[in-house]
C-alpha positions in Angstrom: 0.0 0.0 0.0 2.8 2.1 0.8 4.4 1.7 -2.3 1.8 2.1 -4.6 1.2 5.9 -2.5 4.4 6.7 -3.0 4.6 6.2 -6.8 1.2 7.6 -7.2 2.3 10.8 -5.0 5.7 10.4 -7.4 3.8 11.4 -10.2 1.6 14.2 -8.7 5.4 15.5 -8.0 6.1 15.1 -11.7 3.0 17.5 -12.4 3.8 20.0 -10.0 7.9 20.5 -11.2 5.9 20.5 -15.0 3.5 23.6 -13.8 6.0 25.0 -11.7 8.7 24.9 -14.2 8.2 25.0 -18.3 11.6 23.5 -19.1 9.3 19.9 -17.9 6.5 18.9 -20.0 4.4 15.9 -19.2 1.4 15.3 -21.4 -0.9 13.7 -19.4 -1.5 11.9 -15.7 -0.6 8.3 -17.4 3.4 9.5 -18.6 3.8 11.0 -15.7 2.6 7.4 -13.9 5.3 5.8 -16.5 7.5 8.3 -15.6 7.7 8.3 -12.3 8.4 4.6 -12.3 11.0 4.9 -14.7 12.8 7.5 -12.4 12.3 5.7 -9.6 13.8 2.4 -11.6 17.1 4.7 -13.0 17.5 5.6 -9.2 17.4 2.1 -8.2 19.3 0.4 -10.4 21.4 2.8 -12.7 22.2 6.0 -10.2 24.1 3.4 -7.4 26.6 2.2 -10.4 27.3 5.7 -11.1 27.8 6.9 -7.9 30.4 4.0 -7.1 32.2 4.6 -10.9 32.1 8.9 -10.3 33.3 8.8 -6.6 36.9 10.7 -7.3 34.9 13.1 -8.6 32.2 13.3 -6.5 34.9 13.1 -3.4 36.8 16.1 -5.1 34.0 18.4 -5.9 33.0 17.2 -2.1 29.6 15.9 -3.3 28.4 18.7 -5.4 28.7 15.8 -8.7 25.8 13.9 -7.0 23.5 16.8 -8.5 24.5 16.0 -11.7 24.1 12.7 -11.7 20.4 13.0 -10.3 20.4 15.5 -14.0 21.3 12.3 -15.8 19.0 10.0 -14.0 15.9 12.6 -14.5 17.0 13.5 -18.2 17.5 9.7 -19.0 14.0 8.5 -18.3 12.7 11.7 -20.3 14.8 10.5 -23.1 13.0 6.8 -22.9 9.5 8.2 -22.6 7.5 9.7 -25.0 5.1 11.9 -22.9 7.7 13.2 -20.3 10.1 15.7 -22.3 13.2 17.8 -20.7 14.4 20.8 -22.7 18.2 20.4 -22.1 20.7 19.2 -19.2 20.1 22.7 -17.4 16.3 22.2 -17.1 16.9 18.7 -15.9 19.0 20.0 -13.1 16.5 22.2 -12.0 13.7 20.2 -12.3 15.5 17.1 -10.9 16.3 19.7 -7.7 12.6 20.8 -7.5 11.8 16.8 -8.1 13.5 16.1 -5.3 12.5 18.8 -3.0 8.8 17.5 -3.5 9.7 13.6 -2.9 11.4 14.4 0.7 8.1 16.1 1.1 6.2 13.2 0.5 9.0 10.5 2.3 8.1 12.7 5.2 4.1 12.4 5.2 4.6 8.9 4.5 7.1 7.7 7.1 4.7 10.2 9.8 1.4 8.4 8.1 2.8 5.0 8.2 4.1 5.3 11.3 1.1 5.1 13.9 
C-alpha cells in the first residue's frame, strides 16, 4: 500500500515541477505514472553504479557531482518516454532539484502516516 502511494504521489510531484517549471513537460497523468516509475527504476538500479564509478569526482568536488548525476538520471527517463520531455541538461537539473524537494516532502508524510 505504501508503495503504490508513494509512486502515485511520485507522479503528482512530476506534475507539480511541469506547472512549476516550463523546461518539464508531461502530457498527461498516465506519462507521468510511466515516468515516475521509470525514475524511480534509474534511481534504483542505474544511479548506485554511477555513484560508485564517479566517486573521485564526487569526493573532489565534495559531493556537489551527486547533482548532476540526479540531472542524468531525471534527463534519461525523459529521453526513454515519449510523454515526459526535458528541454536540455540545465532544465533537468533544475527540475531534478525541485523533483526532489517534493519527494522528501512526501517520504516525510509517509514515514509520519505510516508510522502510527
Amino acid at each position: 500500500m505504501k508503495n503504490l502511494l508513494k509512486w502515485l504521489l511520485a507522479a503528482c510531484a512530476l506534475l507539480l515541477v511541469a506547472y512549476l517549471y516550463p523546461g518539464v513537460q508531461i502530457e498527461s497523468f498516465t506519462s507521468a505514472l510511466i515516468a515516475a516509475l521509470v525514475v524511480g527504476l534509474l534511481n534504483t538500479l542505474v544511479r548506485p553504479v554511477l555513484v560508485i564509478l564517479t566517486l573521485p569526482v564526487t569526493v573532489v568536488t565534495l559531493g556537489l557531482f551527486l547533482f548532476v548525476i540526479n540531472a542524468l538520471m531525471f534527463w534519461g527517463a525523459a529521453s526513454l518516454l515519449d510523454g515526459f520531455h526535458v528541454n536540455g541538461f540545465w532544465a533537468a537539473m533544475l527540475g531534478s532539484l525541485i523533483y526532489s524537494v517534493l519527494m522528501l516532502v512526501v517520504d516525510t508524510a509517509l514515514k509520519s502516516v505510516f508510522s502510527r
